[in-house]
C-alpha positions as CSV (number, residue, x, y, z in Angstrom):
1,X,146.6,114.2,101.9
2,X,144.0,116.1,99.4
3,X,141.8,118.7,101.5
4,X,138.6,116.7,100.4
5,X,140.0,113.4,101.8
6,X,140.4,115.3,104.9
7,X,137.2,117.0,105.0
8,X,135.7,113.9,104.1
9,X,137.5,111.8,107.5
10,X,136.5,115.0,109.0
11,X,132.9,114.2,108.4
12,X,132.5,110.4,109.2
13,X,135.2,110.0,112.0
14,X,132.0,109.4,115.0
15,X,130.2,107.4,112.1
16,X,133.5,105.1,112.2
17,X,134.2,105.5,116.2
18,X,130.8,104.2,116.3
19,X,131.3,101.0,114.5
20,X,134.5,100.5,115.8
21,X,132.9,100.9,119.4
22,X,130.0,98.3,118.5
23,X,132.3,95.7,117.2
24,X,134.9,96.1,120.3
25,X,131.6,95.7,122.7
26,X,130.2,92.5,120.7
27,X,133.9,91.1,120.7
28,X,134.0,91.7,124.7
29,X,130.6,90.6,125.3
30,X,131.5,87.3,123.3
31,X,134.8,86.9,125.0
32,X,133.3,87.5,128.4
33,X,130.3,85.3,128.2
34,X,132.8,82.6,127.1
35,X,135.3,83.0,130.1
36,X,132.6,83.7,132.7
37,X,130.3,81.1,131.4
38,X,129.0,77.7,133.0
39,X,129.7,74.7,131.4
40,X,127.6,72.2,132.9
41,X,127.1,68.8,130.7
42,X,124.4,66.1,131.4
43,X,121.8,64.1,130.1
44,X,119.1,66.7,131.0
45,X,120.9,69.4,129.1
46,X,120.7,67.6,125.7
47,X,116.7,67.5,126.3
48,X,114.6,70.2,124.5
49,X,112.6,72.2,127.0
50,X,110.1,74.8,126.6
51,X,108.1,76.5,129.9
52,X,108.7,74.3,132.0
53,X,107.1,71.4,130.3
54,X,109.3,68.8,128.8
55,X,107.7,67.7,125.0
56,X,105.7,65.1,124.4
57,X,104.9,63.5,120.7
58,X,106.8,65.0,117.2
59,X,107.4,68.3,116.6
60,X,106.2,68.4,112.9
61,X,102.6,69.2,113.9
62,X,99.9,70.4,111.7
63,X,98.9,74.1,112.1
64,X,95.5,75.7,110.6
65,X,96.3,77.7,107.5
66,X,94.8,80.7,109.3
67,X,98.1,81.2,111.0
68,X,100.1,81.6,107.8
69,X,96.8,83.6,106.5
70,X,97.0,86.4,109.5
71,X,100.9,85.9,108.9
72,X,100.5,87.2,105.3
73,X,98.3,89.9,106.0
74,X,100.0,91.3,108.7
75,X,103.4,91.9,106.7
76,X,100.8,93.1,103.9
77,X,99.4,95.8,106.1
78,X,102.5,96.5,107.6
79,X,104.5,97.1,104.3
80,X,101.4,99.3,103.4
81,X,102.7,101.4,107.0
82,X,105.9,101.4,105.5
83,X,105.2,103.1,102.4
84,X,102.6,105.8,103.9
85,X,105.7,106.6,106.5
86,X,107.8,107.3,103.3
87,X,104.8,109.1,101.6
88,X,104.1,111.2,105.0
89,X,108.3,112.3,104.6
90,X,108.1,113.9,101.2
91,X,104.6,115.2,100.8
92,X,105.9,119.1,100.6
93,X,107.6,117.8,97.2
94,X,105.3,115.6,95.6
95,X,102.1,118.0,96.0
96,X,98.6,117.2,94.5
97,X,99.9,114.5,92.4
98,X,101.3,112.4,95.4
99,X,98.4,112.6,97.6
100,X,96.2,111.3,94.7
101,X,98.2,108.4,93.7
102,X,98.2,107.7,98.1
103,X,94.5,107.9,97.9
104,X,94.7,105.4,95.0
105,X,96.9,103.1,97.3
106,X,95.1,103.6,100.1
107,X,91.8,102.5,98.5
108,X,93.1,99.4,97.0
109,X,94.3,98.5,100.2
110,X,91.1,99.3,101.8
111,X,89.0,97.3,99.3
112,X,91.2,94.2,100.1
113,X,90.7,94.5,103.6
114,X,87.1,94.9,103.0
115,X,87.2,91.5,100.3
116,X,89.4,89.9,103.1
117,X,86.8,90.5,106.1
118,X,83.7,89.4,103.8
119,X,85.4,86.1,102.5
120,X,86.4,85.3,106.3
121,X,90.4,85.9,106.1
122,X,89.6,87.9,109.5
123,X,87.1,85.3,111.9
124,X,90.0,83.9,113.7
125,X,87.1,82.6,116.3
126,X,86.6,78.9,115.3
127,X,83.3,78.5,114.5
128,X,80.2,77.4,116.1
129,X,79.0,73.9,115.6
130,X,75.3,74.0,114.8
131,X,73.0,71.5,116.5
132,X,71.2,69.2,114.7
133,X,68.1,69.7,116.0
134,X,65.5,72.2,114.0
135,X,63.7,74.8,115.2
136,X,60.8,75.1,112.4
């Protein structure tokens, strides 16, 4: 054996315990759980249940497209996280020019947020019903 291939096992043997360990604890949790666990078969089994409360009417309800709105903006904002963490890591390399080009992205970010609360993406409130009465 070369002396790199044994500096290199050298290196990464607790990287490969580490893996062996996790895969030998998933295996016995698996093995366990299926030795040690109930089986218990009956009608009531078989029935979804959620809370407590057993369903009532089809489960391919309508939802509001303000769910999948706040969805999307949420994963925008947090990807936006994501890339200022990375920013915030290498700063002492990138100098002057990578804090202006992170002002840049944090200003287009921040005028979307700003378009986004003035068209109403952020009112999750529903809103209020105006009477029809006039008050002239």
């Amino acid at each position: 054996m070369s002396e790199t291939v044994a500096n290199g096992i050298a290196e990464y043997w607790a990287t490969g315990f580490f893996v062996l360990a996790v895969g030998g604890l998933c295996a016995f949790m698996v093995g366990a759980s299926s030795l040690l666990g109930g089986r218990s078969h009956g009608i009531s089994k078989t029935l979804p249940f959620e809370s407590g409360i057993r369903g009532a009417g089809s489960a391919r309800q309508r939802f509001s497209v303000k769910f999948y709105l706040v969805a999307m903006l949420f994963v925008i904002f947090d990807i936006e996280a994501v890339f200022l963490f990375a920013w915030s890591i290498v700063i002492p390399d990138v100098g002057w020019t990578g804090f202006w080009g992170a002002a840049v992205f944090i200003f287009i970010l921040l005028a979307g947020l700003i378009y986004d609360s003035r068209t109403g993406a952020l009112n999750w409130a529903p809103q209020r019903r105006r009477s029809g009465k006039s008050t002239a």
